[in-house]
N, C-alpha and C positions, 0 to 999 in steps of 0.2 A: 465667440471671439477667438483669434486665432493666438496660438499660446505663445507667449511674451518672451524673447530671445535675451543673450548679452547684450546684444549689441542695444536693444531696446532700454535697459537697465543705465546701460551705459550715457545715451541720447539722456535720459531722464536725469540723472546725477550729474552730469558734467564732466567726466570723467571718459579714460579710455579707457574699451574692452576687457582689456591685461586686468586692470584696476578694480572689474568689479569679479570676474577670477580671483585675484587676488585676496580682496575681502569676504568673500563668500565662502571661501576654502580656510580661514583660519589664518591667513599669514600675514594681516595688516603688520600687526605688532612687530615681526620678525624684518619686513620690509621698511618699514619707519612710515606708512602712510596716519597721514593724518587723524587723530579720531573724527575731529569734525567731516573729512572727508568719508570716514569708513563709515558714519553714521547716516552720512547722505546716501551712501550707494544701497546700504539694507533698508534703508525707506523705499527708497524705490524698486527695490526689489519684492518689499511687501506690497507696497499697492499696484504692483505691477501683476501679483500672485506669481514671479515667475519662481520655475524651478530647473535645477542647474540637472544638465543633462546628463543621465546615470556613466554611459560610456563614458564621455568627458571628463567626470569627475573622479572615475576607481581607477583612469590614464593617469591623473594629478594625485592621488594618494597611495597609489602603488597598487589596489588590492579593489575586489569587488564584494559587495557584502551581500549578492545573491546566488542563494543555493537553487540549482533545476534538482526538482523530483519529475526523474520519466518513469511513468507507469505501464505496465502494459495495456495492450487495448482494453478498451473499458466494457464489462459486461452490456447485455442488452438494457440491464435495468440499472444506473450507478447507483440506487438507491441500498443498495447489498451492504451490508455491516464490514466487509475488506476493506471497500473501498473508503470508507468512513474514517475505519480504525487507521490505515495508511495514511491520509491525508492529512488528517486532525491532529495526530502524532508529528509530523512532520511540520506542520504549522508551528504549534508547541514550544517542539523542541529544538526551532531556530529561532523565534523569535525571544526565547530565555536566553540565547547568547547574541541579543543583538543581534538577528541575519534574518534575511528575508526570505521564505522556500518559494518558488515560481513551479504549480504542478504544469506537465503536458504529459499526454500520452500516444503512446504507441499506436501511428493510426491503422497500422494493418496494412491491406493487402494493395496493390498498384505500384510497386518500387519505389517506395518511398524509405528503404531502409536508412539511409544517410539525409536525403534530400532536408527532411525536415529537422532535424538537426542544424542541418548547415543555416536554415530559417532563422532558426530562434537563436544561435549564434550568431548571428548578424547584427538581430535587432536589440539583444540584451548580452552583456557581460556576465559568464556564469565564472564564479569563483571555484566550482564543483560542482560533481551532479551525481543525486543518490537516484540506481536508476533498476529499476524491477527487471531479473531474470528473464525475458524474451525470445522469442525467435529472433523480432526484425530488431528490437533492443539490442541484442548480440551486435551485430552488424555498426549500428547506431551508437553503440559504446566504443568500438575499435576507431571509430573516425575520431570521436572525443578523445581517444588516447593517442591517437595523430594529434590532435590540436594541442596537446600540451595540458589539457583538463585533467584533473584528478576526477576519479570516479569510483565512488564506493556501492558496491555491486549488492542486492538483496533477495534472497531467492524464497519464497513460500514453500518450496519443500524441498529435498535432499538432491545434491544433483554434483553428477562430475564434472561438470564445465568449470570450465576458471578462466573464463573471460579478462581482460587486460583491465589491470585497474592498480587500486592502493591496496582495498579489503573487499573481502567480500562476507556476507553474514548470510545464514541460511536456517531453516526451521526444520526439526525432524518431526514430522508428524506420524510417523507408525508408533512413536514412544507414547502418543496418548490412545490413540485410535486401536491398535492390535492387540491391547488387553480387554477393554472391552468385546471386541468380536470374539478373544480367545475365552469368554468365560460366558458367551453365548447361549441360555439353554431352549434349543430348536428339536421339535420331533423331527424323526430322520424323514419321513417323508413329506416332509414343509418345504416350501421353498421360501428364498430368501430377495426381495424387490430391491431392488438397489436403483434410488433416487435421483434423478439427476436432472439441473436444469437443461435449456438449449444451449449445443455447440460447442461445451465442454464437458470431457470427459476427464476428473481429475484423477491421478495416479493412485492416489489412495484408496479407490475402489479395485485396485487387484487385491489388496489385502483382504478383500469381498470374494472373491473369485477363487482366491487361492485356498481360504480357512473353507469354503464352501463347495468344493466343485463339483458340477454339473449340475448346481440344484440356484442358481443365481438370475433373474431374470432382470432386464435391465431397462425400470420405467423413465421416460422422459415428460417432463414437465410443460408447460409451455412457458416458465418464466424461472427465473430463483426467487421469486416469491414466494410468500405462505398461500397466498390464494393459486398460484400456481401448481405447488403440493399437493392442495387439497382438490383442486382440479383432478390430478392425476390418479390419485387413490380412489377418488370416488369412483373414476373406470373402470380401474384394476378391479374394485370390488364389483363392479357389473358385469366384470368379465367371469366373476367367480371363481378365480385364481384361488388355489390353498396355500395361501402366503402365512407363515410363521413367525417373520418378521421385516422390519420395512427399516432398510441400512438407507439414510439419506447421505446425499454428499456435503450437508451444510445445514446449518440449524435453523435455515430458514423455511427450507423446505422440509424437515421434520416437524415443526412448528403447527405446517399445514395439513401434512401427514397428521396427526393426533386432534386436530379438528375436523378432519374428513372421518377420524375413523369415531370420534365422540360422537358427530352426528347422522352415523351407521349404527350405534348403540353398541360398538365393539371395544368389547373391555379391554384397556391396554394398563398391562401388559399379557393378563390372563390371556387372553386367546393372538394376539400380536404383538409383537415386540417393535419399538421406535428406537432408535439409534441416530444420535445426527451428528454433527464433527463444527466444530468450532467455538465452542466456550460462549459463545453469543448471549451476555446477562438482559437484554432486552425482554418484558415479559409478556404475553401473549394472553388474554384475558381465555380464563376456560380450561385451559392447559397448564398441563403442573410439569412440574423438571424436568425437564432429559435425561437420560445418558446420553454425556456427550465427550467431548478431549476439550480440551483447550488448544486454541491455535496461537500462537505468541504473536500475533500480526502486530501489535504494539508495539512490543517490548523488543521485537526484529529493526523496526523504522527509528528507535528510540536509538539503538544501539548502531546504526546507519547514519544517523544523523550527528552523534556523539564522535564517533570514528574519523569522520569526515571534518566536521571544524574541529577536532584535537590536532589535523594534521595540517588545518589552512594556517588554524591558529601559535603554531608549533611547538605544540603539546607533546604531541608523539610525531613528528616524522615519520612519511613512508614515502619508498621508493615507489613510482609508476613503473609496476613491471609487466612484462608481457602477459603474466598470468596472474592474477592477484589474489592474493592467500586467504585463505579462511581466517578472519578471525575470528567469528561466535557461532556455537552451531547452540541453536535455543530448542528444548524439548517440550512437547508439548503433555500434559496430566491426562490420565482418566479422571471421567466426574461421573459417575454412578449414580443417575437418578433413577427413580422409579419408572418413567418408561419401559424398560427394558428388564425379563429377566433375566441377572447375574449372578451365575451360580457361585462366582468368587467374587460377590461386590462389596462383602466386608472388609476381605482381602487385602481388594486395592485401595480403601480406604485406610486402613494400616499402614500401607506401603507410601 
C-alpha cells in the first residue's frame, strides 16, 4: 500500500488538512478545536498508519531531533570492533536523550566529497552531525558548515587539523601503545613484523619503526580478521623469518597472530612476543591476554555525542567557528598481558 498522506487523514475525519496538522502536533487545545473533533482526526490517523513527515514536522516545531553520524569509509570487513564500538555508542547515547543518530559513511573515491552530503540533506533534516576525521569527510564537513549544521568533529588519533565545526574530540594513542613498545624485551638481532590489515596503514605503527629501526618488517594480512592474522604468520613462519616479536595494528589481528603461532607450537611469549593495540575485551577461545593499550573509541563518541546535544539542547552553547576547538583529548592505557615480554610491566601497572 502506498503510505497514507494529510490530505488522506483529512478525506477520512472530515476535516481540513490545517486540522489534522494541527491535532497531530499538539495544538488542538491551544486552537480551541474540538475534542470530539481532535478524537476523530487521531482515529483516522491510526487506522490510516499514517505518519507525519519528519521535514514537515521539525519545520512546525522549530528543531529536528536527528543526529547524522558520518563515518569514514568503512573497512573491507565492518565486522572490526571500531566500527561496533562507534556506532553502538552513538545509538546509546542519543537515544538516552531522546534523539535519533542516522549512521552514513564516507564513500571514498569518485568526487563525491560534498555530493553526498547534499543527498541526505535533502532527504532528511539533520539537527547536527557527529562526523569522523576524513580526507573526503574534511571537505563534506566544510559544506555542512556552509549549510548552517553544527558539527561536532571526532578523530581516532592525534591530529592538527581543525576542520570547521563547534568541537572537536580526539584520542592520543601513543599514551597507551609507546610504553608497551618502550619496555619491549627483543634480542638485538630479532626482527620485529608489524601486522597490518589491507589498505590501511595506521600512524601508530611509526612508533614501530622509530623504537626499532632498520630491523621492522611489515606483514600484510588479507583481512583485519583473526583468521586473516593467522593467515599471515603462518607464511612468515614458512618463510623462516627470525622474528622476535609480532607488533599488530589491532587486537584483531594479534588475536590471530597467537593462534597461528599456538598452532606452530611456539611459545609466546618465550620465543615471540604478541603485541596488539586496542583494548578489544572480546575473548578468543585458546588465547590468553594481550599486551595491548586501550583505544577509548567509546568513551571518544560518548563524549561527541554529549557535546553536541549540550549545544542543540543549550546546555553549553558553541559558536560555529571556522576552526573548531578541541574539547577532549582521551588517552589511551597500557594493558600488560602476558603475551609479550615487559621488562617494565610491573611498572606500568603501578602507574
Amino acid at each position: 500500500m502506498a503510505r497514507s498522506n494529510r490530505n488522506d487523514v483529512a478525506r477520512r475525519a472530515g476535516v481540513a488538512p490545517s486540522t489534522v496538522s494541527n491535532v497531530l502536533n499538539g495544538r488542538a487545545a491551544a486552537l480551541r478545536i474540538a475534542d470530539t473533533t481532535a478524537e476523530r482526526v487521531r482515529r483516522a490517523a491510526h487506522e490510516l498508519g499514517y505518519i507525519p513527515q519528519a521535514s514537515a514536522r521539525s519545520l512546525r516545531s522549530g528543531g529536528s531531533s536527528t543526529i547524522g553520524l558520518m563515518l569514514a569509509p568503512l573497512p573491507p570487513s565492518p565486522f572490526v570492533p571500531i566500527v561496533h564500538e562507534v556506532v553502538t555508542a552513538a545509538i546509546t547515547g542519543t537515544q538516552r536523550r531522546g534523539k535519533l543518530v542516522l549512521p552514513f559513511a564516507d564513500p571514498g573515491e569518485g568526487g563525491e566529497d560534498t555530493a553526498y552530503v547534499d543527498r541526505v540533506m535533502a532527504d532528511v533534516d539533520l539537527a547536527g552531525v557527529i562526523c569522523e576525521l576524513s580526507a573526503h569527510n574534511l571537505a563534506a564537513g566544510r559544506r555542512l558548515h556552509q549549510l548552517d549544521v553544527p558539527v561536532v568533529w571526532m578523530s581516532l588519533a592525534p591530529t592538527a587539523q581543525r576542520p570547521p565545526g563547534i568541537a572537536h574530540v580526539m584520542v592520543d594513542q601513543a599514551a597507551g601503545w609507546a610504553p608497551l613498545l618502550d619496555s619491549l624485551e627483543i634480542e638485538d638481532d630479532k626482527e620485529i613484523a608489524m601486522l597490518v590489515g589491507p589498505m590501511f596503514r595506521p600512524a601508530r605503527l611509526d612508533l614501530v619503526a622509530e623504537r626499532f629501526p632498520g630491523r621492522t618488517r611489515l606483514l600484510e594480512a588479507s583481512s583485519w580478521l583473526p583468521d586473516g592474522g593467522a593467515q599471515a604468520v603462518h607464511q612468515l613462519l614458512a618463510d623462516r623469518a627470525d622474528i622476535g616479536a609480532i607488533v599488530c595494528a589491532d587486537d584483531s589481528l594479534a588475536h590471530g597472530a597467537m593462534l597461528a603461532l599456538r598452532d606452530e607450537g611456539i611459545d609466546v611469549p618465550g620465543e615471540i612476543s604478541v603485541v596488539g593495540f586496542g583494548g578489544w575485551e572480546e575473548p578468543v577461545t585458546g588465547v590468553g591476554t594481550l599486551a595491548t593499550a586501550s583505544w577509548p573509541v567509546r568513551a571518544l563518541t560518548e563524549s561527541a555525542v554529549g557535546t553536541l546535544l549540550d549545544h542543540l539542547e543549550g546546555v553549553h552553547r558553541r559558536e560555529l567557528a571556522a576552526e573548531a576547538p578541541v574539547t577532549e583529548v582521551l588517552a589511551g592505557i597500557p594493558l600488560p598481558g602476558p603475551s609479550a615480554r615487559l621488562g617494565r610491566a610491573s611498572a606500568m601497572r603501578a602507574e
